[in-house]
HTML snippet that shows the backbone in 3Dmol.js (N, CA, C, O; Angstrom):
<script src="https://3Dmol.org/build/3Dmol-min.js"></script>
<div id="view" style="width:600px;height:400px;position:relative"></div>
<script>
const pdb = `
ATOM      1  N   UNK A   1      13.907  -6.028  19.920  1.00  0.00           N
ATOM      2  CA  UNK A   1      12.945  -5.806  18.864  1.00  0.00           C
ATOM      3  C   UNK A   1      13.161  -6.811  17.736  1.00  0.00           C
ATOM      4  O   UNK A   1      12.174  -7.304  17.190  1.00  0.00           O
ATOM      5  N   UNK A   2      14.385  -7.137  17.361  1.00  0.00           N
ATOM      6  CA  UNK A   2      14.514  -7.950  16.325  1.00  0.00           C
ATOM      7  C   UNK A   2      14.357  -9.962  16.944  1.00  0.00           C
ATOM      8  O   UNK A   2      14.604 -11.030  16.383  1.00  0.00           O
ATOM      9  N   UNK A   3      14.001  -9.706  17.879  1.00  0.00           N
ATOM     10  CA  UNK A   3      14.293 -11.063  18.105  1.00  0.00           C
ATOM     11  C   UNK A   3      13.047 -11.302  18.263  1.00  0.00           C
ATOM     12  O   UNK A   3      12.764 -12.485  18.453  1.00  0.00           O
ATOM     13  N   UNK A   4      11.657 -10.073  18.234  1.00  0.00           N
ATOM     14  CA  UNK A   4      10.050 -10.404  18.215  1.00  0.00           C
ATOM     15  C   UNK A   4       9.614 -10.501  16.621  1.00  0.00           C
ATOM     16  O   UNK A   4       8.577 -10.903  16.095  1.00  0.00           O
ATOM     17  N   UNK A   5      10.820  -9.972  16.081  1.00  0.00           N
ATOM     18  CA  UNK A   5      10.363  -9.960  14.697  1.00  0.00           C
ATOM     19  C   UNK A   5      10.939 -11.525  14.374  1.00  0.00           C
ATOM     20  O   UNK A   5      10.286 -12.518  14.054  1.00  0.00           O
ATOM     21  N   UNK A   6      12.027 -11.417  14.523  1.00  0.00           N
ATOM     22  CA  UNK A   6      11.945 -12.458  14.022  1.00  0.00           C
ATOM     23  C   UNK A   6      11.377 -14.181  14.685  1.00  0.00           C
ATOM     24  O   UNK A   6      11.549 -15.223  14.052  1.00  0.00           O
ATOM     25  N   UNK A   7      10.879 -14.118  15.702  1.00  0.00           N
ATOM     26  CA  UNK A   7      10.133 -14.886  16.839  1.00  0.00           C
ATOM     27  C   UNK A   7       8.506 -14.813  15.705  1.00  0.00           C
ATOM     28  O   UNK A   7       7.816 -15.759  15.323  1.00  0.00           O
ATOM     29  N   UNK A   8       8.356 -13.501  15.467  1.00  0.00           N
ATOM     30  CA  UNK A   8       7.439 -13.904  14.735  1.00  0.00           C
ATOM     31  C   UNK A   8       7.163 -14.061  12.920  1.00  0.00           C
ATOM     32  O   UNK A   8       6.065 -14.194  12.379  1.00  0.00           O
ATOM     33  N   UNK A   9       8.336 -14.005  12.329  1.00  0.00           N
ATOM     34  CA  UNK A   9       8.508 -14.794  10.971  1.00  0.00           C
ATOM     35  C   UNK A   9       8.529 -16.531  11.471  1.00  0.00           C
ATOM     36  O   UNK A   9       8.046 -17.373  10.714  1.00  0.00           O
ATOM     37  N   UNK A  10       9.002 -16.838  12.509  1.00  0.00           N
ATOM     38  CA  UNK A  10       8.956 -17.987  12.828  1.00  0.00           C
ATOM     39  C   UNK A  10       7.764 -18.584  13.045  1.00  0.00           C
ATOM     40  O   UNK A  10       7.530 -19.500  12.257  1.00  0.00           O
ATOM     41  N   UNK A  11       6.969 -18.374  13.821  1.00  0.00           N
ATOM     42  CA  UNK A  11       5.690 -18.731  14.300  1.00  0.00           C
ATOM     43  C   UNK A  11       4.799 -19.132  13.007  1.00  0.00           C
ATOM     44  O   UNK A  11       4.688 -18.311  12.096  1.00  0.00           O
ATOM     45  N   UNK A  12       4.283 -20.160  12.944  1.00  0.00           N
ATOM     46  CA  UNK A  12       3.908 -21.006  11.696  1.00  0.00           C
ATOM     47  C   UNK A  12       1.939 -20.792  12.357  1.00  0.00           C
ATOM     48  O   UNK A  12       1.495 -21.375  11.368  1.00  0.00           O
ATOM     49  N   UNK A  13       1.088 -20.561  12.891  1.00  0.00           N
ATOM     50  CA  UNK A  13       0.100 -20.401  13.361  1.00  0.00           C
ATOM     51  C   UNK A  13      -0.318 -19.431  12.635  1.00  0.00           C
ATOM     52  O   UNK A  13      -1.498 -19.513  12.294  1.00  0.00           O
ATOM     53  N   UNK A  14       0.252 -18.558  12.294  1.00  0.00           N
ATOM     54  CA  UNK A  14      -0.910 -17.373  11.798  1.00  0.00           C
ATOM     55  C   UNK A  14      -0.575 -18.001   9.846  1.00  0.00           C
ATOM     56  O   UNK A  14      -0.501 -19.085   9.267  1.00  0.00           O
ATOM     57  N   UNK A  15      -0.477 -16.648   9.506  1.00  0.00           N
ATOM     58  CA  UNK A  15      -0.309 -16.459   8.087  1.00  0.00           C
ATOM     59  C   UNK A  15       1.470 -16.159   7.811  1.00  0.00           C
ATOM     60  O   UNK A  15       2.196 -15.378   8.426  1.00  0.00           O
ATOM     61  N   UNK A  16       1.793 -17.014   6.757  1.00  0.00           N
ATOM     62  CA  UNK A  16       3.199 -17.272   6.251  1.00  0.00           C
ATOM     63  C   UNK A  16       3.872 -16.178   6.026  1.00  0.00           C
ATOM     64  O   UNK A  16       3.278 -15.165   5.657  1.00  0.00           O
ATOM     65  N   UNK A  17       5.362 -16.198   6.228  1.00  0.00           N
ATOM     66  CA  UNK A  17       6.476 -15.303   5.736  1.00  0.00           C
ATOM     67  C   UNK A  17       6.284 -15.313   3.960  1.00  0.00           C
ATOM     68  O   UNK A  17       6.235 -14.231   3.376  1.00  0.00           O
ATOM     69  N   UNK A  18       6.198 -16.440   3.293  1.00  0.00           N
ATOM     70  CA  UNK A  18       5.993 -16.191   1.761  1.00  0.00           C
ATOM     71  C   UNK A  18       4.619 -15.965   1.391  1.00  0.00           C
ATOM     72  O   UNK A  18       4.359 -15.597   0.246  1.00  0.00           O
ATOM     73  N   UNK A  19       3.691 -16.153   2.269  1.00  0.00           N
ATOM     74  CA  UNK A  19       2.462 -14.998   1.772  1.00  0.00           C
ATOM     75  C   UNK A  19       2.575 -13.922   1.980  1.00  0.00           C
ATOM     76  O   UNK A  19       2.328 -13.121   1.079  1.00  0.00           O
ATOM     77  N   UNK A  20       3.022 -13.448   3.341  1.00  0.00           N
ATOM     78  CA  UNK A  20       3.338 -12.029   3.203  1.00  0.00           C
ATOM     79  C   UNK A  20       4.025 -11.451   2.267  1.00  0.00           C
ATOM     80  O   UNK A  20       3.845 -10.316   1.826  1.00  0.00           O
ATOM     81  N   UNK A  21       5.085 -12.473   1.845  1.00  0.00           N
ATOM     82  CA  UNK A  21       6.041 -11.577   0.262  1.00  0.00           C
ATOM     83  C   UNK A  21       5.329 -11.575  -0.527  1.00  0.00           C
ATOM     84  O   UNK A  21       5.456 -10.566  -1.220  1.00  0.00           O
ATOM     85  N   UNK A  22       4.391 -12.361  -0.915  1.00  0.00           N
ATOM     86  CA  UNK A  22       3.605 -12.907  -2.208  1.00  0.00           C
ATOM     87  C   UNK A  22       2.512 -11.576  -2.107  1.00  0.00           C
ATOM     88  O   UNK A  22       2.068 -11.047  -3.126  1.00  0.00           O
ATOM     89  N   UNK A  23       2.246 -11.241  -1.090  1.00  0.00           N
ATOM     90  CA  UNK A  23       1.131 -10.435  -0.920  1.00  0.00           C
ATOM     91  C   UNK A  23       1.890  -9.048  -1.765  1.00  0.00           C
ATOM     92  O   UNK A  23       1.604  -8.684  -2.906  1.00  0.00           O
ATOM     93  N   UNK A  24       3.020  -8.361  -0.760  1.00  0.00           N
ATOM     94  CA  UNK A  24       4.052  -7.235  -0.968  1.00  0.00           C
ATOM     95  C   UNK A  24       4.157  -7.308  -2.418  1.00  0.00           C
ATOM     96  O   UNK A  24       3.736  -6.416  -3.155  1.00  0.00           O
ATOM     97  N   UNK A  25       4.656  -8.251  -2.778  1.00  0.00           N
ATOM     98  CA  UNK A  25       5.425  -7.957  -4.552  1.00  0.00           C
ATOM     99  C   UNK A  25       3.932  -7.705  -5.211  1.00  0.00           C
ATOM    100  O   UNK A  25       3.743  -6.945  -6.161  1.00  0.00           O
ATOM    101  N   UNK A  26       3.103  -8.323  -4.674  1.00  0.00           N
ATOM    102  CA  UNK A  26       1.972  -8.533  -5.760  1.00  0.00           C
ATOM    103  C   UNK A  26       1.291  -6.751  -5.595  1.00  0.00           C
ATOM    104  O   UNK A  26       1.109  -6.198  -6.680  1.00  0.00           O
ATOM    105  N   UNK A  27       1.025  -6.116  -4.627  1.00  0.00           N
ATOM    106  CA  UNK A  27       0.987  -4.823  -4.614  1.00  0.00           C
ATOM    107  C   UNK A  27       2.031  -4.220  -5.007  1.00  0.00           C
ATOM    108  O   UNK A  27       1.790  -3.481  -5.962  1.00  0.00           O
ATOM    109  N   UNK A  28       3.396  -4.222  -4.580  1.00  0.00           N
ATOM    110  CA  UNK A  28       4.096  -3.141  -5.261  1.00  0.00           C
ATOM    111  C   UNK A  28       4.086  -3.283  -6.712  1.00  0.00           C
ATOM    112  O   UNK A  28       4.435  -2.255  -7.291  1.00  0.00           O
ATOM    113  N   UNK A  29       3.713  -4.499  -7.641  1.00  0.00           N
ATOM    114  CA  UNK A  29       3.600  -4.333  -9.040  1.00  0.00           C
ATOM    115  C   UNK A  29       2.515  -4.029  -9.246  1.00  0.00           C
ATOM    116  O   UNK A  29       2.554  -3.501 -10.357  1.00  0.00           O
ATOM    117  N   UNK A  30       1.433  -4.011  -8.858  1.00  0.00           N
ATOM    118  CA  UNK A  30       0.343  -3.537  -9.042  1.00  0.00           C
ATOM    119  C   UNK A  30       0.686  -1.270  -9.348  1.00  0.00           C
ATOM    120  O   UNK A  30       0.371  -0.479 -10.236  1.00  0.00           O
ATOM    121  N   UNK A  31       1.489  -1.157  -7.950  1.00  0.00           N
ATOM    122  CA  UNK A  31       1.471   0.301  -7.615  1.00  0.00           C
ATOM    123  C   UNK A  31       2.227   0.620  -8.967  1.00  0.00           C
ATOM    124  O   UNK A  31       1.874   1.564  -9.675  1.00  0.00           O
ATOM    125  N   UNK A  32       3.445  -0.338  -9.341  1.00  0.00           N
ATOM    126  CA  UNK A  32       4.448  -0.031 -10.473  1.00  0.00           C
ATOM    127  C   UNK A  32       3.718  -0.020 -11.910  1.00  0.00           C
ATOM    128  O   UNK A  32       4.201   0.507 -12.912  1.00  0.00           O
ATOM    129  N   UNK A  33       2.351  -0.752 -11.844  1.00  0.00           N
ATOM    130  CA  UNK A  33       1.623  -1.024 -13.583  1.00  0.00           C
ATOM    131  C   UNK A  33       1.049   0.265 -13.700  1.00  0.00           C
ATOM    132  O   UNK A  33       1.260   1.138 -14.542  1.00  0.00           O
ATOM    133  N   UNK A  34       0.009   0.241 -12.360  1.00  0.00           N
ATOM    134  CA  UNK A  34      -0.700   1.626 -12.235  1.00  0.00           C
ATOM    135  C   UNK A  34      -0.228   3.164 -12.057  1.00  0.00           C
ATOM    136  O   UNK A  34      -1.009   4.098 -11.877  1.00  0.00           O
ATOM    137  N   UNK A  35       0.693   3.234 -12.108  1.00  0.00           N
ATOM    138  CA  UNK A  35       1.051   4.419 -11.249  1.00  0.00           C
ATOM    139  C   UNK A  35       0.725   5.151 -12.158  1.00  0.00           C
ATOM    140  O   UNK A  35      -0.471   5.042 -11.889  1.00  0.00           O
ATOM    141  N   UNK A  36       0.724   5.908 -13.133  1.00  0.00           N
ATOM    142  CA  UNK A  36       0.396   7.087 -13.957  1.00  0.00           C
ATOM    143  C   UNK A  36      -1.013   7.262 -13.407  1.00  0.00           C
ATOM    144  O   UNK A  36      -1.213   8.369 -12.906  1.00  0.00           O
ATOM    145  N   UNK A  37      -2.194   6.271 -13.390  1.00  0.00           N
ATOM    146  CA  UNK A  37      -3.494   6.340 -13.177  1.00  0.00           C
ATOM    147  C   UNK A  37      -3.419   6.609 -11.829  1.00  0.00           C
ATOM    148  O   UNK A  37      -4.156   7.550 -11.532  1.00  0.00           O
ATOM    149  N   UNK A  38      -2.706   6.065 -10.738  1.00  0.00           N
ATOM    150  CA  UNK A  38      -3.429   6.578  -9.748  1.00  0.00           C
ATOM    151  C   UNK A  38      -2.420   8.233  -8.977  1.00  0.00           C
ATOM    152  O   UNK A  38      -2.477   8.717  -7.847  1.00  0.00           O
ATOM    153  N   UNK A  39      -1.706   8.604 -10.058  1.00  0.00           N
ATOM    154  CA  UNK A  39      -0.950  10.052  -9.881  1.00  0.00           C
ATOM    155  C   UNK A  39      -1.986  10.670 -10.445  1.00  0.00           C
ATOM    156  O   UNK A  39      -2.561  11.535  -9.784  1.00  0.00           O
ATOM    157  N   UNK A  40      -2.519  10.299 -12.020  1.00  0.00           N
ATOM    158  CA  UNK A  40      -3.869  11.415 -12.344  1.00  0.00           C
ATOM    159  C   UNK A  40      -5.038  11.337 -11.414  1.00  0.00           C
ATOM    160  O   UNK A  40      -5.820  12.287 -11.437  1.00  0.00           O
ATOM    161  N   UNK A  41      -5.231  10.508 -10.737  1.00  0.00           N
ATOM    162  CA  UNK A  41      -6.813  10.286  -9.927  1.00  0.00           C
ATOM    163  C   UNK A  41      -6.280  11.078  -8.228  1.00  0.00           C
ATOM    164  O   UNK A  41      -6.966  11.659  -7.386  1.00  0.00           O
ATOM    165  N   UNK A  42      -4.941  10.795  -8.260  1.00  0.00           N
ATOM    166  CA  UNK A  42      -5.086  11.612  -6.657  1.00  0.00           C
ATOM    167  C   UNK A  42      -4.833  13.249  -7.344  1.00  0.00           C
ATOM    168  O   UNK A  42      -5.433  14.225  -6.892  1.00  0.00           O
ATOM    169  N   UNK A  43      -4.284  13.299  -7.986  1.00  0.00           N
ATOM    170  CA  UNK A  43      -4.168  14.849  -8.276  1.00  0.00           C
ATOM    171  C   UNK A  43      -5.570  15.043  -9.009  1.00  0.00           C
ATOM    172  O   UNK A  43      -5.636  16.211  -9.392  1.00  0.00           O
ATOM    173  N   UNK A  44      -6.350  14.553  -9.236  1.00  0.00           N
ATOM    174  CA  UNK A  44      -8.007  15.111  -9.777  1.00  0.00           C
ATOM    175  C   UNK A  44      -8.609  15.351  -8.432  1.00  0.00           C
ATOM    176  O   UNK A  44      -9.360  16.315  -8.286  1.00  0.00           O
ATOM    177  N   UNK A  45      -8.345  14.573  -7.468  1.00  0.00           N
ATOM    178  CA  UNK A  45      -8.923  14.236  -6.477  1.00  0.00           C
ATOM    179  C   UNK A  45      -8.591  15.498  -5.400  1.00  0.00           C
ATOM    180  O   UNK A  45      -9.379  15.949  -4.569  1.00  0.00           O
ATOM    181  N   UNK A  46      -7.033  15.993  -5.679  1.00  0.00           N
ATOM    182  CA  UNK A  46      -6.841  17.363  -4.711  1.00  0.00           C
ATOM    183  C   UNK A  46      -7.599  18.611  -5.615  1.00  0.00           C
ATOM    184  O   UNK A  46      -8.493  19.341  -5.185  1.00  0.00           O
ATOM    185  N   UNK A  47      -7.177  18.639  -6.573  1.00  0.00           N
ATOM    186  CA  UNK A  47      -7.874  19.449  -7.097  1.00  0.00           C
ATOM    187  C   UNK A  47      -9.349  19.981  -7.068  1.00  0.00           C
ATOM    188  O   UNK A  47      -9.872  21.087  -6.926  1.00  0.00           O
ATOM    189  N   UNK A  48      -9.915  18.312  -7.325  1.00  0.00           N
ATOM    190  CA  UNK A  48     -11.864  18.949  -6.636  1.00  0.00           C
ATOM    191  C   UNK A  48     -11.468  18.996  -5.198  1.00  0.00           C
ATOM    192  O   UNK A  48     -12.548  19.218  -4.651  1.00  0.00           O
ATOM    193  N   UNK A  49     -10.924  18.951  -4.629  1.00  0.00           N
ATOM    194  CA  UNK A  49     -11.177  19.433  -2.930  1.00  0.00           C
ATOM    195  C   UNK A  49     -10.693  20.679  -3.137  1.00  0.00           C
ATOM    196  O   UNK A  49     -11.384  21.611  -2.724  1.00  0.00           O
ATOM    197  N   UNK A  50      -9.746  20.899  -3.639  1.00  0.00           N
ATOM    198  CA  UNK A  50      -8.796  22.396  -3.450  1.00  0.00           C
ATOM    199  C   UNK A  50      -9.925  23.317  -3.985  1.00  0.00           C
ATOM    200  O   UNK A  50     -10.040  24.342  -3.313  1.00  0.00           O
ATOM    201  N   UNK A  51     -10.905  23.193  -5.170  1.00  0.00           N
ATOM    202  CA  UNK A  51     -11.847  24.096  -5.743  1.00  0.00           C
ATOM    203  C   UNK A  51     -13.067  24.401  -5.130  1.00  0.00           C
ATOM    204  O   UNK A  51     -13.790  25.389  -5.257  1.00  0.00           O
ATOM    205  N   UNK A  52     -13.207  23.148  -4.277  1.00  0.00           N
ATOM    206  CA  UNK A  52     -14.628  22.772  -3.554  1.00  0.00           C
ATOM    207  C   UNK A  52     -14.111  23.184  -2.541  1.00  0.00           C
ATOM    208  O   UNK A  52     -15.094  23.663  -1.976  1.00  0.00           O
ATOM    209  N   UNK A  53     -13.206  23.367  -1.833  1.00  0.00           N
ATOM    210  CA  UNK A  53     -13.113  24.305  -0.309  1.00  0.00           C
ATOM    211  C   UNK A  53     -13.379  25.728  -0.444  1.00  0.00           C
ATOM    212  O   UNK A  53     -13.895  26.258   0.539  1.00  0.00           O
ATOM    213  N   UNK A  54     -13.123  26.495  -1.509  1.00  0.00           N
ATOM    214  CA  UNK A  54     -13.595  27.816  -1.734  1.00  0.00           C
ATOM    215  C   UNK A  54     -14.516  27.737  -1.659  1.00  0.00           C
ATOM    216  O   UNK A  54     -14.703  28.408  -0.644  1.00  0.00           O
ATOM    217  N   UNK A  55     -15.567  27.357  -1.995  1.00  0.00           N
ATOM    218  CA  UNK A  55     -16.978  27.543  -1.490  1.00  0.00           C
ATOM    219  C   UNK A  55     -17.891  27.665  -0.398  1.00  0.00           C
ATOM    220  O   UNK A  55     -19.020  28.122  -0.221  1.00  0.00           O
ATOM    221  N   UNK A  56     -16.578  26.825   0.591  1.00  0.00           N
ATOM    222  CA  UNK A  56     -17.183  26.477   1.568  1.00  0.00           C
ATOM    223  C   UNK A  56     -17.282  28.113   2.751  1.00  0.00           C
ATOM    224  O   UNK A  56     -17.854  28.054   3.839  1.00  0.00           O
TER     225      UNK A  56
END
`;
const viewer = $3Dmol.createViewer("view");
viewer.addModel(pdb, "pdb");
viewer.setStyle({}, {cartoon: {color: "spectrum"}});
viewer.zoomTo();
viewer.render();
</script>
């Protein structure tokens, strides 16, 4: 398994090992700026389902 992984960090044809990091850091700081907003929007978000299933 590790020798496909790393067979394919090697492989220069597709898309790069430092875009893929560039990609990663650039979302996990994104998740790290946002996070309060998207803890209030998924918990708004269970909540209208949790209220809106009683109805159903």
């Amino acid at each position: 398994m590790w020798q496909r992984v790393v067979q394919c960090l090697k492989d220069e044809s597709g898309i790069g090992v430092v875009e893929i990091i560039l990609i990663l850091v650039v979302l996990i700081g994104l998740v790290i700026i946002f996070k309060s907003q998207l803890t209030s929007l998924v918990q708004t978000i269970f909540e209208k389902i949790t209220s809106e299933s009683s109805t159903i």
